[in-house]
C-alpha positions as CSV (number, residue, x, y, z in Angstrom):
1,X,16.0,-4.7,22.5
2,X,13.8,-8.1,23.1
3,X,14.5,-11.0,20.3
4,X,11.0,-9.8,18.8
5,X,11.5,-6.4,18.3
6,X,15.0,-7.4,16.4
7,X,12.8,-9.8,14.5
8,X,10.3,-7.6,13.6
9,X,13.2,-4.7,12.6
10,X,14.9,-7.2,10.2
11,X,11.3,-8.3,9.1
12,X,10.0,-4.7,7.6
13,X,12.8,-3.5,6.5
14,X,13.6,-7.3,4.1
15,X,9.7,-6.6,3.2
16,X,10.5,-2.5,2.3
17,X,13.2,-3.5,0.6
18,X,11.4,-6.4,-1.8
19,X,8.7,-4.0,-1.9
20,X,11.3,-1.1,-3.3
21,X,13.2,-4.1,-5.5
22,X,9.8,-4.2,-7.5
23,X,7.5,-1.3,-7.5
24,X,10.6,1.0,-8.4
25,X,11.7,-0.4,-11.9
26,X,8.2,-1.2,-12.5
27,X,7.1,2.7,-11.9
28,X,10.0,3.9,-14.5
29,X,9.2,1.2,-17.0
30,X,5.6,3.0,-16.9
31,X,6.6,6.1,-17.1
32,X,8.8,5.7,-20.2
33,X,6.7,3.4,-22.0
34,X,3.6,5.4,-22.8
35,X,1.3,3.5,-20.3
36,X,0.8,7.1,-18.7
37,X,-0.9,8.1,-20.9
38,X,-3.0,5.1,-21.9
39,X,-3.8,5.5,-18.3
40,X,-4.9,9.2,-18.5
41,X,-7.1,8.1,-21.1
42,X,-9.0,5.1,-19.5
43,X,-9.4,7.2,-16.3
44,X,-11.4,9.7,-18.5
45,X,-13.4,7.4,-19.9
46,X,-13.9,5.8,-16.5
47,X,-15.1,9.7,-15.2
48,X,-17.8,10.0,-17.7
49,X,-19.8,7.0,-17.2
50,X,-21.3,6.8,-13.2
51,X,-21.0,4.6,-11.0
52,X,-18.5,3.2,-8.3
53,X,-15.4,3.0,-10.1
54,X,-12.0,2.5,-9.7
55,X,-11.6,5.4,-7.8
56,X,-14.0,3.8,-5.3
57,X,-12.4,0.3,-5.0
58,X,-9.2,2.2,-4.1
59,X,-11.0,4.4,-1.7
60,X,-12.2,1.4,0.2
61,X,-8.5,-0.2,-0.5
62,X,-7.0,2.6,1.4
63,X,-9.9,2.5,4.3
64,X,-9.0,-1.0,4.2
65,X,-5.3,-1.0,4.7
66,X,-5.3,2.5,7.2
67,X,-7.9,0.5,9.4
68,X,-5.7,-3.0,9.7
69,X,-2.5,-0.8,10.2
70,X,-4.3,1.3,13.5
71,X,-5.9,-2.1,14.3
72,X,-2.6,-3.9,15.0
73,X,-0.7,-0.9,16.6
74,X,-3.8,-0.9,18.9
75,X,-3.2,-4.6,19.5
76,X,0.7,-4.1,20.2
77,X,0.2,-0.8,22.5
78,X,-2.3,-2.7,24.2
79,X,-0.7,-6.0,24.7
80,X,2.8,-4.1,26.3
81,X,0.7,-2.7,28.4
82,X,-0.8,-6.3,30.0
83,X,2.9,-7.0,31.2
């Protein structure tokens, strides 16, 4: 394996593992402190009135984030095969 590769190994899995560190705790705080259902509630009230929404934003979010992460596998594919 090349030094970046390592690097880049070491890299994700220090970022999945922050990533883990924080959303976990903060996803079973959530669920055990009522916010579920305040949430349940707001996204109702978001439903009935129109217009873009939440639901939207995250739509675009998503679109977002799946169209940076084929963008740079593109980039990597295509750079290993310059060499």
């Amino acid at each position: 394996m090349s030094a970046a590769v390592k690097w880049w190994s070491r890299a994700t899995a220090a970022v999945t593992g922050v990533m883990l560190t924080l959303v976990v705790p903060v996803h079973a705080w959530a669920a055990s402190n009522g916010v579920a259902d305040v949430a349940i509630e707001a996204a109702k009230y978001r439903r009935s009135r129109r217009g873009f929404g939440f639901f939207g934003f995250a739509a675009v979010c998503c679109l977002l984030v799946v169209g940076a992460v084929v963008l740079i596998v593109f980039l990597i594919l295509r750079s290993r095969r310059k060499k």
